[in-house]
N, C-alpha and C positions, 0 to 999 in steps of 0.2 A: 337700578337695583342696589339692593343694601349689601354691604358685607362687612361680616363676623370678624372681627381678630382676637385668638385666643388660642387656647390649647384643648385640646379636646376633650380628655379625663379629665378637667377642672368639672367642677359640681355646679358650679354659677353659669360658666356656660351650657351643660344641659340645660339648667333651666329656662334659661333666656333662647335656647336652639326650640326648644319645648311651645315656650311661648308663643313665638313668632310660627310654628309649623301650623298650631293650634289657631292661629288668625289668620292663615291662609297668605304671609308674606314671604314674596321669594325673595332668599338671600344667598348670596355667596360666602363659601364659611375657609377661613384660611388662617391653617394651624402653623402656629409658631416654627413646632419642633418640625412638622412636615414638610412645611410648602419655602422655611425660612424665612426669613427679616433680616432686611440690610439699613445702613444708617440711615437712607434717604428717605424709606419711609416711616422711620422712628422720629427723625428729624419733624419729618410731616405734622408728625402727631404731637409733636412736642414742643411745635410753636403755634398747633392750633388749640390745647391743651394746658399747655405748660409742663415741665418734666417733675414741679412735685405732685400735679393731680396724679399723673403717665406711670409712678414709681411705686410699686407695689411693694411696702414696707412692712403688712402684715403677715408676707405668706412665708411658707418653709423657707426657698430658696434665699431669701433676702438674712433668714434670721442663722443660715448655715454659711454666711457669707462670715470674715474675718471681723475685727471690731475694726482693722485698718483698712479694710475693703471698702466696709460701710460709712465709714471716718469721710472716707477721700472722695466720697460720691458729696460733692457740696456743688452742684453750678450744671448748667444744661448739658457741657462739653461731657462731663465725668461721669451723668446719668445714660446720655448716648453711648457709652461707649461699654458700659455695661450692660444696657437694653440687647444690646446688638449683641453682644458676648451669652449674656443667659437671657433669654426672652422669658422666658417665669419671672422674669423681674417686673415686668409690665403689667399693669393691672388689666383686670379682664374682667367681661369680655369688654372691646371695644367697637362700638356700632357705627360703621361710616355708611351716609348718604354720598349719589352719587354725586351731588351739590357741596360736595366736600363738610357738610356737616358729622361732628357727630357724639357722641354719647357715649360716655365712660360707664362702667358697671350694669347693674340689672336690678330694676323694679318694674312691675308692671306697670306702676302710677307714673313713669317717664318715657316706659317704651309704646304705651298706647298713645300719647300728643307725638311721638319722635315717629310712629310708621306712620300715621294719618295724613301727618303734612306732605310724607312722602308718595309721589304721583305712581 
């Protein structure tokens, strides 16, 4: 089974929850601020990823951060440790297969190859 990481009133995961409903894929959907995230599985993400794909640089919370906040986040340790502190830091949604694949952000043109391959 697939599942969702994200925040729920984000607008991109609607539409990628939207998607997947409308193609009849069942997933597991698990909200940051709800269900929580701890280092280990941000770490997960972040070395299957890497933490500058992982680090959500365009959204509010990133741009309501300090300039020495945002300064000091240089290196995988200092991105973890803010993911885990504000999870709106992490880009979304994120799509894990249960093969440990998965798929950062939301287009249809990635998510119809990304559920297909999955059984």
């Amino acid at each position: 089974m697939l599942t969702m990481y994200g925040i729920k009133n984000c607008d991109t995961i609607r539409k990628a929850r939207k998607y997947l409903e409308a193609q009849g894929v069942a997933f597991q959907f698990h909200d940051y601020r709800a269900d929580g995230v701890d280092a280990a599985l941000v770490q997960k993400f972040i070395a299957t990823l890497g933490w500058e794909a992982l680090l959500n640089t365009r959204g509010t919370t990133w741009r309501k951060l300090s300039d020495e906040q945002r300064n000091a986040v240089n290196n995988a340790e200092s991105a973890l440790a803010l993911m885990v502190e504000q999870p709106a830091t992490i880009k979304r949604p994120l799509l894990c297969g249960a093969d440990g694949s998965m798929l950062l952000g939301f287009s249809e043109s990635t998510y119809t190859p990304f559920i297909q391959e999955k059984p």
